[in-house]
Backbone as CSV, one residue per row, in Angstrom:
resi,resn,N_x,N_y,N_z,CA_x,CA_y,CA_z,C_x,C_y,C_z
1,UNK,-20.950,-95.621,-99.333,-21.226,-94.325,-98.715,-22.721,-94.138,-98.482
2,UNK,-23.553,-94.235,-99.226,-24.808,-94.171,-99.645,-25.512,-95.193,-98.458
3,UNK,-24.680,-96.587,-98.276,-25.513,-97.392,-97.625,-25.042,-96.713,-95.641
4,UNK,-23.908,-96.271,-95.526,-23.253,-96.008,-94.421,-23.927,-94.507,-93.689
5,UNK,-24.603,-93.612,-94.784,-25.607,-92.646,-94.182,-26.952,-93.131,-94.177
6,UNK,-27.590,-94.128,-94.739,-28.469,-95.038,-95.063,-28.397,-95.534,-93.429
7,UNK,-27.944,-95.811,-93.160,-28.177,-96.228,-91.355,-28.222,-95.581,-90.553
8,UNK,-27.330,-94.096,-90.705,-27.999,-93.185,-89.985,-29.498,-92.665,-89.691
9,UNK,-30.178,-92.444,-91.594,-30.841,-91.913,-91.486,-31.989,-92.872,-91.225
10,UNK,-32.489,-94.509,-90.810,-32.991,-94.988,-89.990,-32.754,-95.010,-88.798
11,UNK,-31.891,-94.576,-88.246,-31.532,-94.336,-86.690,-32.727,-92.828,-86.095
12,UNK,-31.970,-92.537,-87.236,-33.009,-90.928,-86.804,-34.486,-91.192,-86.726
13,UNK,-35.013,-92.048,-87.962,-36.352,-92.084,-87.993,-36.400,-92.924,-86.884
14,UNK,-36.056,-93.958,-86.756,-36.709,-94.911,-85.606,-36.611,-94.339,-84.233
15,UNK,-35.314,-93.029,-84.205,-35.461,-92.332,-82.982,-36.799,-91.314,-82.815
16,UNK,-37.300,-90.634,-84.127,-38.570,-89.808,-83.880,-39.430,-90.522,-83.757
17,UNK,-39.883,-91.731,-84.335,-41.220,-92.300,-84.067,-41.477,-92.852,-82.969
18,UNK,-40.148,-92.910,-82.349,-40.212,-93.663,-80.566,-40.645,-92.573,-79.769
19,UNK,-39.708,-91.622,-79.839,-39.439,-90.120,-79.269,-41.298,-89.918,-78.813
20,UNK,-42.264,-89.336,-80.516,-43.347,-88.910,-80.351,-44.403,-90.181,-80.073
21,UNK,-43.953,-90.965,-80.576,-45.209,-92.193,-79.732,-45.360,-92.781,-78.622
22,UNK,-44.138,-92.187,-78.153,-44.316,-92.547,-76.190,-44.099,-91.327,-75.730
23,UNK,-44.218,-90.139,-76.442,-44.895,-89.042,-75.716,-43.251,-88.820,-74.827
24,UNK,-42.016,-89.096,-75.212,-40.784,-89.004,-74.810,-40.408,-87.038,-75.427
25,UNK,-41.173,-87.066,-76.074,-40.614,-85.743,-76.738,-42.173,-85.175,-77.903
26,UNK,-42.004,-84.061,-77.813,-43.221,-83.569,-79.307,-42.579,-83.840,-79.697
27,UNK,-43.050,-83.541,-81.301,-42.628,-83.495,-82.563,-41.802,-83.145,-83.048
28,UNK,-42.205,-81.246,-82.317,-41.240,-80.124,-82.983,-39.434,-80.576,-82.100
29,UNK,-39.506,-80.424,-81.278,-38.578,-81.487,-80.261,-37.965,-82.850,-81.027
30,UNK,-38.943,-83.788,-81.004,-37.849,-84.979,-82.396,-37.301,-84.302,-83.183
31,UNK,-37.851,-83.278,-84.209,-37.313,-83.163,-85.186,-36.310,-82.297,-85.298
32,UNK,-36.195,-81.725,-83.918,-34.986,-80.583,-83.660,-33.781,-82.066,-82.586
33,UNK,-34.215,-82.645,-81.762,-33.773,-83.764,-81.781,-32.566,-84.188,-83.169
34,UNK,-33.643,-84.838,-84.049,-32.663,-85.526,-85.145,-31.511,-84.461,-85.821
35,UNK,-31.756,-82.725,-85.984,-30.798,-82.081,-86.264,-29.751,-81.871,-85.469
36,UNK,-29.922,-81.850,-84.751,-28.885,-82.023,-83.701,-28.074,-83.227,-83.710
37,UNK,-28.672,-84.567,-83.897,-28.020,-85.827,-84.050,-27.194,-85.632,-85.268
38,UNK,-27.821,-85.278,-85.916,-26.849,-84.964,-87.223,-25.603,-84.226,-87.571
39,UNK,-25.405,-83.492,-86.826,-24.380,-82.500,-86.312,-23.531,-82.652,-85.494
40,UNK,-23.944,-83.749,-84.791,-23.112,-84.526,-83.717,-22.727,-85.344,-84.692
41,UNK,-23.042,-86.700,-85.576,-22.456,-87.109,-86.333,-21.516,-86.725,-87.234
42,UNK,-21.720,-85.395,-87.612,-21.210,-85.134,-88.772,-19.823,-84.631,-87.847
43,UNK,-19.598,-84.741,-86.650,-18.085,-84.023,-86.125,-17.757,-85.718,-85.051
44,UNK,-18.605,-86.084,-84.538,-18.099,-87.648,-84.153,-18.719,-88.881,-84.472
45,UNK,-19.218,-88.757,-85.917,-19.657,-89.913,-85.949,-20.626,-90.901,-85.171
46,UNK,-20.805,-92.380,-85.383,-21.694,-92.948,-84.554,-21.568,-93.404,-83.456
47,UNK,-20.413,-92.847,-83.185,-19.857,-92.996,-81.551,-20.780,-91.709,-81.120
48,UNK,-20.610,-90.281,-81.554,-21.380,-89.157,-80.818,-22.607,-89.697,-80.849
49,UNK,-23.271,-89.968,-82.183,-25.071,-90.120,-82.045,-25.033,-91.586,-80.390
50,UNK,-23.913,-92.304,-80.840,-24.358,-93.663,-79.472,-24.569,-92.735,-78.134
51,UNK,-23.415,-91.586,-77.765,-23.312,-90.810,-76.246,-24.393,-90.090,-76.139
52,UNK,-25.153,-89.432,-77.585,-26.090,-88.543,-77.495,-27.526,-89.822,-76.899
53,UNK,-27.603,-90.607,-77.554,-28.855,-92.063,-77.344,-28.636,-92.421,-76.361
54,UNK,-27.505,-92.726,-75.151,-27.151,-93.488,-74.435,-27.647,-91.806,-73.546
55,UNK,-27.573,-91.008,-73.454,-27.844,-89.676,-72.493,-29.709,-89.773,-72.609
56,UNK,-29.903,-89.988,-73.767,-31.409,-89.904,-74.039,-32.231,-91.121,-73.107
57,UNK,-31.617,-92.312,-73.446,-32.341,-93.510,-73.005,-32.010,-93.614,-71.408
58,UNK,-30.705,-92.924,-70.807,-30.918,-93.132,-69.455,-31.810,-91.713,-68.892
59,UNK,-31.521,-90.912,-69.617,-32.386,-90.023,-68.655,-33.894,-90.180,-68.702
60,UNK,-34.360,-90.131,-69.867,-36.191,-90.692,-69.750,-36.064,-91.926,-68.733
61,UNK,-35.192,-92.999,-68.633,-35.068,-94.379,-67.712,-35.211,-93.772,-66.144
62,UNK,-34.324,-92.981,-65.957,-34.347,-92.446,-64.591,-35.278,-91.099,-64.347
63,UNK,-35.776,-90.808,-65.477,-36.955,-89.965,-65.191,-38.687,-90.626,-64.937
64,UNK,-38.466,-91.682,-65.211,-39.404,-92.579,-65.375,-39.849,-93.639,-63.925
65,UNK,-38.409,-93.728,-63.662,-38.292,-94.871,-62.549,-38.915,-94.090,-61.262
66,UNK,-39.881,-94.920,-60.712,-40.511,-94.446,-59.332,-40.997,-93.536,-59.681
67,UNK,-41.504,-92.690,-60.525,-41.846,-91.853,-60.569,-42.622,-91.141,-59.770
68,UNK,-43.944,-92.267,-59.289,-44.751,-91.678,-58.173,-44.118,-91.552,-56.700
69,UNK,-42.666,-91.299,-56.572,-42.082,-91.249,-55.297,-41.856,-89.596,-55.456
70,UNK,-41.692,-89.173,-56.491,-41.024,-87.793,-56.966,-41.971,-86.787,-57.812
71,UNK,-43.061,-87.037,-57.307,-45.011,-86.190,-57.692,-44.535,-85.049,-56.840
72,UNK,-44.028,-84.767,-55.796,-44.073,-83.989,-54.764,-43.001,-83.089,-54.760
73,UNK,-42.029,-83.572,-55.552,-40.628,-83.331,-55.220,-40.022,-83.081,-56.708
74,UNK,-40.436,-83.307,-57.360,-39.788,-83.064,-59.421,-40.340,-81.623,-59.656
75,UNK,-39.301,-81.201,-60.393,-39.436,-79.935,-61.227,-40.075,-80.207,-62.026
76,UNK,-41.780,-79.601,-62.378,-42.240,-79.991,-63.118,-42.153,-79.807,-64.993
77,UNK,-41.010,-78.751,-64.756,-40.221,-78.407,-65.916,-39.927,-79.390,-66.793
78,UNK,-39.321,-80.306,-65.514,-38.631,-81.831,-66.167,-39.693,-82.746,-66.303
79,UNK,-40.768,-82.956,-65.622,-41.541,-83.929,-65.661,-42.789,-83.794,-66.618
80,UNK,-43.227,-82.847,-67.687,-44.598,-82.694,-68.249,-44.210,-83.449,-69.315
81,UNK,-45.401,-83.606,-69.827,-45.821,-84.747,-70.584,-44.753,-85.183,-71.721
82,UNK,-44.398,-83.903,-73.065,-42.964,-84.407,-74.080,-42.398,-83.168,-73.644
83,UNK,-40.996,-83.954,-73.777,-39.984,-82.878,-73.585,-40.057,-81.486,-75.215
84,UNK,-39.877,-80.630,-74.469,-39.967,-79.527,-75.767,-38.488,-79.067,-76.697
85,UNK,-38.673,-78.572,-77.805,-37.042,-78.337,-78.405,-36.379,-77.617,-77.566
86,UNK,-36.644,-76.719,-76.959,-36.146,-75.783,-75.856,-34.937,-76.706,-75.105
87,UNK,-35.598,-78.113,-74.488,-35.176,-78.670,-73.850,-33.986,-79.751,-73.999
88,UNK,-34.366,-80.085,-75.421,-33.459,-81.099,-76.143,-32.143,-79.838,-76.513
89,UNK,-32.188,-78.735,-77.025,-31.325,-77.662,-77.053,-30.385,-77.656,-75.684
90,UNK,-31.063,-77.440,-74.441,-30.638,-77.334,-73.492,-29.393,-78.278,-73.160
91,UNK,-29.905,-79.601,-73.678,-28.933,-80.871,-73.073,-28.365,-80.885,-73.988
92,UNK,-28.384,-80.871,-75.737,-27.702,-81.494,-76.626,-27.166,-80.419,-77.573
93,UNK,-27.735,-79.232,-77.009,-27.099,-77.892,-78.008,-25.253,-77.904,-78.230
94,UNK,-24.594,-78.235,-76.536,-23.277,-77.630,-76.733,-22.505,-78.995,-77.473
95,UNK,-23.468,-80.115,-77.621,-23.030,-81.529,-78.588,-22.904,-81.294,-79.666
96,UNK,-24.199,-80.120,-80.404,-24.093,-79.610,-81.821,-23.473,-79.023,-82.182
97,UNK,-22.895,-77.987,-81.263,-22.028,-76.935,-81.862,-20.700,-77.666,-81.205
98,UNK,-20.666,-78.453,-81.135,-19.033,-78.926,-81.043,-18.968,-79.633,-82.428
99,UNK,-20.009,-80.352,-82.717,-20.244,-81.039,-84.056,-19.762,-80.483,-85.373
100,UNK,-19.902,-78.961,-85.345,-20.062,-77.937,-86.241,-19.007,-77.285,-86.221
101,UNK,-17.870,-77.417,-84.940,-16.927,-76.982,-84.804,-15.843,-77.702,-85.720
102,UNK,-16.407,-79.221,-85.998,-15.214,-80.371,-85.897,-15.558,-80.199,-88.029
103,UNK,-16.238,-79.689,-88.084,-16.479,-79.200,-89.783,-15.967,-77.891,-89.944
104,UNK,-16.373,-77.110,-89.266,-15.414,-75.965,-89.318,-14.246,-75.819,-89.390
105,UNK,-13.743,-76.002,-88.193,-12.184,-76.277,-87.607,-11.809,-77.745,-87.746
106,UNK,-11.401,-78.578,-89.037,-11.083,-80.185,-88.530,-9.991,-80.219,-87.866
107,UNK,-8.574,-79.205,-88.173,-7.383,-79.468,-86.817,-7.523,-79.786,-85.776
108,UNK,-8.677,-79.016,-85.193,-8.833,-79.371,-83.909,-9.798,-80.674,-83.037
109,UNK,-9.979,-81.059,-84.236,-11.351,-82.140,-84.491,-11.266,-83.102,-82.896
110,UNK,-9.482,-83.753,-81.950,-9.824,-83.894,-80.848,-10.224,-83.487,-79.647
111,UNK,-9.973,-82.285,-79.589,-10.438,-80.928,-78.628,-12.211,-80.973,-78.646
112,UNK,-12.855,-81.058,-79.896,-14.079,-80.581,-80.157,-14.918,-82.149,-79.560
113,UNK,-14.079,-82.865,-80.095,-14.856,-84.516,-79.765,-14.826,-84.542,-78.310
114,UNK,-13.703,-84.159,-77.706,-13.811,-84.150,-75.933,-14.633,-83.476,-75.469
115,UNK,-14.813,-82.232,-75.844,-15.561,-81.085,-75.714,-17.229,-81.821,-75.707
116,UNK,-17.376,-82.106,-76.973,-18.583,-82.955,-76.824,-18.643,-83.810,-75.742
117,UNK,-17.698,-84.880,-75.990,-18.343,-85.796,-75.214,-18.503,-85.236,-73.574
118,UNK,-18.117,-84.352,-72.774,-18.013,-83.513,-71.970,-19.225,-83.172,-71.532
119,UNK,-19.799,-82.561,-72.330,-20.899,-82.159,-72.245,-22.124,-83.344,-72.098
120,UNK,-22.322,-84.405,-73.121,-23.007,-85.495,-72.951,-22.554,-86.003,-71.248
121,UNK,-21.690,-86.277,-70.820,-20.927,-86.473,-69.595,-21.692,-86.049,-68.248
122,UNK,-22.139,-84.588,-68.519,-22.821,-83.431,-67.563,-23.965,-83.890,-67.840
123,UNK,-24.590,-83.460,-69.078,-26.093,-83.866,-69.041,-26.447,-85.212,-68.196
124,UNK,-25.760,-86.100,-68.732,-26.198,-87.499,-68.404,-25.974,-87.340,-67.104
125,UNK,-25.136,-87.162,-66.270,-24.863,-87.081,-64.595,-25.749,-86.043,-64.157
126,UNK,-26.305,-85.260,-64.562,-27.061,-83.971,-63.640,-28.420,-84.591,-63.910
127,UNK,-29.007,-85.345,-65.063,-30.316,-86.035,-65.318,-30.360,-87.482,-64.131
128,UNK,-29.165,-88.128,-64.197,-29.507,-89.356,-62.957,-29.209,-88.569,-61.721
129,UNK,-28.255,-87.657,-61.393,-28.452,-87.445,-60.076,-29.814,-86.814,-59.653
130,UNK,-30.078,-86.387,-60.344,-31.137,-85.290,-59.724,-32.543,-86.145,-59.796
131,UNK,-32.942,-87.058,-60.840,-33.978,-88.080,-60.491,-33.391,-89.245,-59.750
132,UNK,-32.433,-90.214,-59.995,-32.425,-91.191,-58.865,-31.877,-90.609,-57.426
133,UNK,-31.439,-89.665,-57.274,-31.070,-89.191,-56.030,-32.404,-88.996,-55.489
134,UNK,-33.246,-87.964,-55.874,-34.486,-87.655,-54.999,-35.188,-89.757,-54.909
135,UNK,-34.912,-90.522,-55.019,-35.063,-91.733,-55.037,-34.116,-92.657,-53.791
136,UNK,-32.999,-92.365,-54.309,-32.074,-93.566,-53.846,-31.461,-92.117,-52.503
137,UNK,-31.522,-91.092,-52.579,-30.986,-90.359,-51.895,-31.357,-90.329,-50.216
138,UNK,-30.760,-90.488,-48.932,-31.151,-89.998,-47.757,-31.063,-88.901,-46.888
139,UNK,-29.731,-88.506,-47.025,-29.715,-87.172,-46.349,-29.475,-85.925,-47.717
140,UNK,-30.145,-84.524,-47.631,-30.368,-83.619,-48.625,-29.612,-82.539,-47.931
141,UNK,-28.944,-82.189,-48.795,-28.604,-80.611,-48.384,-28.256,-79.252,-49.383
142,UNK,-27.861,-78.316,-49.069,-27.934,-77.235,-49.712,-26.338,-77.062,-50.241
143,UNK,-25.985,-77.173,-51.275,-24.562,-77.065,-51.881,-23.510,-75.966,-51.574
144,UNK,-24.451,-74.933,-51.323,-23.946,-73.714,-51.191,-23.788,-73.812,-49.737
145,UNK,-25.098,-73.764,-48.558,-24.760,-73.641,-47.267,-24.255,-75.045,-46.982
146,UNK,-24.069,-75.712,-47.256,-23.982,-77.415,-46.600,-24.780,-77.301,-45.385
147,UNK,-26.167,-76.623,-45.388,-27.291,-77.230,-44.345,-28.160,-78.164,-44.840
148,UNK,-28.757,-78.657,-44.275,-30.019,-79.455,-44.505,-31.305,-78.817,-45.361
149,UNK,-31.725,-79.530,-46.091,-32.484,-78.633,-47.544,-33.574,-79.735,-47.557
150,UNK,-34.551,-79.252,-48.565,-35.526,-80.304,-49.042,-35.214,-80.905,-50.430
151,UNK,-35.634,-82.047,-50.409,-34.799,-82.983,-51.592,-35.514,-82.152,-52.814
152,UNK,-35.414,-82.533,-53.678,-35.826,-81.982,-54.933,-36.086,-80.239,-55.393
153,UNK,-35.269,-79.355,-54.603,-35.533,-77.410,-54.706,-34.235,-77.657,-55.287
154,UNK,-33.666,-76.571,-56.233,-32.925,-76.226,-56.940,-31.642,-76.297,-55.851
155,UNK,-30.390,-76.542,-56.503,-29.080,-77.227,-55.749,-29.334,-77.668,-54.535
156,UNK,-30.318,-78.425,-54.260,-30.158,-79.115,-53.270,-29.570,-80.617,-53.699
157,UNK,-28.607,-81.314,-53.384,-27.857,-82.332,-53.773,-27.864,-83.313,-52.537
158,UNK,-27.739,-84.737,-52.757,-27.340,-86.289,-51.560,-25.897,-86.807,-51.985
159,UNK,-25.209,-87.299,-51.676,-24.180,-88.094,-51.576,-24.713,-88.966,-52.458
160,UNK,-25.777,-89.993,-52.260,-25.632,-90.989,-53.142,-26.421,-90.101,-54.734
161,UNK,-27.150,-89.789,-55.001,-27.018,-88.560,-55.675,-25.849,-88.086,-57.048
162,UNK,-24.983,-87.700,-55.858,-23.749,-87.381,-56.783,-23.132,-88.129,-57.050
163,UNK,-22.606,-89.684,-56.557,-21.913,-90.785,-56.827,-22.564,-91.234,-57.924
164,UNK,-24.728,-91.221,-57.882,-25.148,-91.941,-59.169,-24.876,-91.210,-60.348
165,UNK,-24.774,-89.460,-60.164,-23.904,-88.665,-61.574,-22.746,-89.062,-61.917
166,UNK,-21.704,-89.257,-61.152,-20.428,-89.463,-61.567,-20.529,-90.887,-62.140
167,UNK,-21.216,-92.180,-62.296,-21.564,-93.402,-62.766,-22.084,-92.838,-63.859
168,UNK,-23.470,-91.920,-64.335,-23.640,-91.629,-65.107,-22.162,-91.043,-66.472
169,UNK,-21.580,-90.103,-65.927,-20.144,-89.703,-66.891,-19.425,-90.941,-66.956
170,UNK,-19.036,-91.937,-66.113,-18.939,-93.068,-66.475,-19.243,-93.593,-67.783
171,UNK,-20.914,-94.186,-67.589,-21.067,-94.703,-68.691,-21.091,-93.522,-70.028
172,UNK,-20.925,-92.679,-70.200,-21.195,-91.904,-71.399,-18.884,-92.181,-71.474
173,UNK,-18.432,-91.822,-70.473,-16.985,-92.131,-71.205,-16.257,-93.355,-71.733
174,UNK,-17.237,-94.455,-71.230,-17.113,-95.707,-71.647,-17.705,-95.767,-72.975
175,UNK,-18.623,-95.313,-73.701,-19.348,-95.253,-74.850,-17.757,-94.575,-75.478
176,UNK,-17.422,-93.163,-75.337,-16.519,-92.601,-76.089,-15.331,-94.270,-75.978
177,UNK,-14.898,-94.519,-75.088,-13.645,-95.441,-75.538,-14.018,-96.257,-76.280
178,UNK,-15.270,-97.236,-76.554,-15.049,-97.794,-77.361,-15.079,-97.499,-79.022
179,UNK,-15.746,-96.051,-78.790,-15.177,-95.745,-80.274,-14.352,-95.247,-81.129
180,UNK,-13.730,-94.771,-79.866,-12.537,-93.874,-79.902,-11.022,-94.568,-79.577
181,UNK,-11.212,-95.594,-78.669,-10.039,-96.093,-77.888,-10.021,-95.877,-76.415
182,UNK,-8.841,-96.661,-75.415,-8.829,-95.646,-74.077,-7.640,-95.071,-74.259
183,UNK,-7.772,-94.031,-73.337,-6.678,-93.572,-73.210,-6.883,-92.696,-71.889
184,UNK,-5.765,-92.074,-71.156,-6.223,-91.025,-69.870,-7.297,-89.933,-70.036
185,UNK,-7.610,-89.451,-71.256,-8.998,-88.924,-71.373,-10.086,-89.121,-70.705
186,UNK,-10.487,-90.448,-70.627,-11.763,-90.980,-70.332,-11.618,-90.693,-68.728
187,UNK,-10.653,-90.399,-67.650,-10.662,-89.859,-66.607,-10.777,-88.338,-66.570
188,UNK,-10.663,-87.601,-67.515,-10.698,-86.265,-67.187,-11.960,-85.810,-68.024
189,UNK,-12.784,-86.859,-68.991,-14.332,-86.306,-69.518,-14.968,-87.134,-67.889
190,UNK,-14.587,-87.885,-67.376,-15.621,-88.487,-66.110,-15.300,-87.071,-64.787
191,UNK,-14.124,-86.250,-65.081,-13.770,-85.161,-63.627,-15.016,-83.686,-64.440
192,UNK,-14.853,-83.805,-65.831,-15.486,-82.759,-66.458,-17.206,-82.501,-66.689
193,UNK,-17.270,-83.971,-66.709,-19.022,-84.334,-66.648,-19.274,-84.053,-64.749
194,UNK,-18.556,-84.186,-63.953,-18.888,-84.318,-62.353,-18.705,-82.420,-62.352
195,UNK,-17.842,-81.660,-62.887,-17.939,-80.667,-62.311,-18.917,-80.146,-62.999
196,UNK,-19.248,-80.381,-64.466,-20.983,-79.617,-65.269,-22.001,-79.499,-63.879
197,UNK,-21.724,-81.183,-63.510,-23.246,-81.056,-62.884,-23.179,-80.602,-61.491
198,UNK,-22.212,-80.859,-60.827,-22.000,-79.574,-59.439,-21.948,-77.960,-59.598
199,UNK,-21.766,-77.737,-60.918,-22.157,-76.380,-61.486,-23.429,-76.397,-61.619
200,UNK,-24.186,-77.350,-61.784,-25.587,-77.253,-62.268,-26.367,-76.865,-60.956
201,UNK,-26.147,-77.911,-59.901,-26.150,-77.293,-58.306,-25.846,-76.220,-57.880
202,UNK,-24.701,-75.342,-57.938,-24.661,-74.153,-58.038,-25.595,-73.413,-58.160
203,UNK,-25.586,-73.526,-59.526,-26.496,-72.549,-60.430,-28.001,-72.355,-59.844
204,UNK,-28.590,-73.655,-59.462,-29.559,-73.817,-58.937,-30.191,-73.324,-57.960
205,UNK,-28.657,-73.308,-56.755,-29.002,-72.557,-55.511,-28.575,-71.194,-55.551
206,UNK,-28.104,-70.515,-56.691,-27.650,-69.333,-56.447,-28.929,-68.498,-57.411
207,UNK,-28.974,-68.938,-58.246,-29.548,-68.205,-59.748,-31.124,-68.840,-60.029
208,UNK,-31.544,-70.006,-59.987,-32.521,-70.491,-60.862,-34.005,-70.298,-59.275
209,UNK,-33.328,-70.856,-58.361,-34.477,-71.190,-57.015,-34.561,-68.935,-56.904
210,UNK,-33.896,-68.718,-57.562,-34.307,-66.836,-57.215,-35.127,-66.540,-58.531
211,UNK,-35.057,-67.377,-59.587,-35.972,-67.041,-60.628,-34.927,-66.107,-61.547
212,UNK,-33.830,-66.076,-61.470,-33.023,-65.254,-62.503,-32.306,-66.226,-63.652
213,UNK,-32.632,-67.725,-63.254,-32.146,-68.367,-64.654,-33.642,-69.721,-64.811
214,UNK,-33.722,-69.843,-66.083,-34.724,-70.939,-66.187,-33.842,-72.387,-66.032
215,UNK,-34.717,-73.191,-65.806,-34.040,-74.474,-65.439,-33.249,-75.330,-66.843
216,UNK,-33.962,-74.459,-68.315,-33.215,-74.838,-69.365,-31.925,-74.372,-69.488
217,UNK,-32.383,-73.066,-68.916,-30.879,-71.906,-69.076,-29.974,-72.514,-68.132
218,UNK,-30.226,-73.415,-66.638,-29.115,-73.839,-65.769,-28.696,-75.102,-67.176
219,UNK,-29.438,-76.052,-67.797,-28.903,-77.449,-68.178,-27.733,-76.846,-69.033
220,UNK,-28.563,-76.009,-70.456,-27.369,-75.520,-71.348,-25.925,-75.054,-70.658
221,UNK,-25.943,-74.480,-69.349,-24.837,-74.087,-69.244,-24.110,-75.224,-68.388
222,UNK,-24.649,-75.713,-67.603,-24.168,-77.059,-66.899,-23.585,-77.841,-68.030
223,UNK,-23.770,-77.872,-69.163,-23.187,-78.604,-70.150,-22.069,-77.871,-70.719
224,UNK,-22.545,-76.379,-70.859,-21.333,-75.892,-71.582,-20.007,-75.428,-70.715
225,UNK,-20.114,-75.543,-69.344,-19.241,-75.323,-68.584,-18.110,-76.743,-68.670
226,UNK,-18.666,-77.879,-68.644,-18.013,-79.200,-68.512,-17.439,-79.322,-70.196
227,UNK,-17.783,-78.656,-71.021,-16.861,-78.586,-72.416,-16.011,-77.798,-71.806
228,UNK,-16.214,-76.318,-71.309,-15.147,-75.649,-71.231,-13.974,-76.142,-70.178
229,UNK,-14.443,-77.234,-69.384,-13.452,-77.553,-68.502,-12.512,-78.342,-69.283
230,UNK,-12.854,-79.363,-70.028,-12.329,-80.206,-71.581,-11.253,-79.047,-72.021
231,UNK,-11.442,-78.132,-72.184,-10.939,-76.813,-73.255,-10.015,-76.755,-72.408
232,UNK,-10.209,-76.155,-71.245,-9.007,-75.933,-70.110,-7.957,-77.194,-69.851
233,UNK,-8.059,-78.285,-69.871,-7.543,-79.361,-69.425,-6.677,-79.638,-70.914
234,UNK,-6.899,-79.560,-71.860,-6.533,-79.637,-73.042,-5.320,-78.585,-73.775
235,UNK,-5.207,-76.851,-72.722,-4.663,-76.260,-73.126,-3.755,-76.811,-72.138
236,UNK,-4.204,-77.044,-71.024,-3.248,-76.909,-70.150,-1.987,-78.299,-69.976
């Protein structure tokens, strides 16, 4: 037992000292980071901390890539120097409190694990679409009007774009099967991660580009909408 949290808790450290020495995250951020990892573990184990790492390492990857193509065009929200706790909350909050759910409530412990992984699903697809799209993307438009938009303003979305999100829920539902198993799930956390982040578009063009939601306040809910779609699919 001793040696089996014993690996966690080098996971964590080797995740903060990476986190703050490449300037991937402050401090206060790692260390709200690792509570959060912990909470995710403690309701899915090292399958959740892998979906939560595997969301972390592609999005700094695709926040990173080309970067100087997307100086002009990135929310600079997303792009300053470490990400802040605010932000790690934003993407990995509705991971924790599903975590906390699955200690609370264990009956329901598969509901809460979908739920999670759901959410990891969204984050990870709304973080690659929205940096490799303003990249790999050619034609831009407005979600709401389907006119022609400028790449990188709040819900403005590309085709290739949204195909590289839905690859993103991909790989985060491929992480859940192998620790979990397959089963028809892993098609309805890949439909639940695609609608987070077309909600996130939404949100963007309706609420955030008017200044009535912050761009943390669109992620948290872009995530917590794609749990609640999990929730719905699950009752139903």
């Amino acid at each position: 037992m001793l040696s089996h949290y014993g690996l966690l808790v080098l996971i964590l450290i080797a995740g903060v000292v990476y986190s703050v020495s490449t300037r991937k995250l402050t401090p206060v951020a790692a260390f709200t980071g690792a509570v959060v990892a912990c909470l995710v573990f403690a309701g899915a184990g090292y399958t959740g901390v892998a979906m939560m790492t595997s969301f972390f390492i592609l999005g700094s990857a695709a926040t990173s890539w080309q970067k100087h193509k997307k100086q002009g065009f990135a929310n600079p929200e997303e792009h300053q120097g470490g990400r802040s706790a605010t932000q790690v909350l934003a993407n990995a909050g509705v991971g924790a409190i599903a975590g906390l759910l699955v200690l609370v409530f264990p009956a329901y412990t598969t509901l809460w694990i979908w739920m999670m992984t759901a959410s990891f699903a969204s984050a990870t697809a709304d973080t690659l679409s929205s940096e490799l799209g303003m990249v790999y993307g050619r034609r831009f438009f407005n979600i709401i009007t389907l006119k022609p938009d400028q790449r990188g303003l709040d819900g403005v979305i590309s085709m290739e774009g949204t195909l590289i999100g839905v690859a993103g829920s991909c790989i985060i539902s491929l992480v859940y099967a192998i620790g979990f198993g397959w089963s028809s799930s892993l098609i309805w956390i890949v439909i639940a991660g695609t609608i987070g982040n077309l909600t996130d578009s939404v949100l963007g063009a309706l609420l955030e580009r008017r200044g009535y939601l912050s761009n943390n306040a669109v992620n948290f809910l872009n995530t917590l909408i794609a749990a609640l779609t999990m929730l719905l699919i699950y009752l139903i």
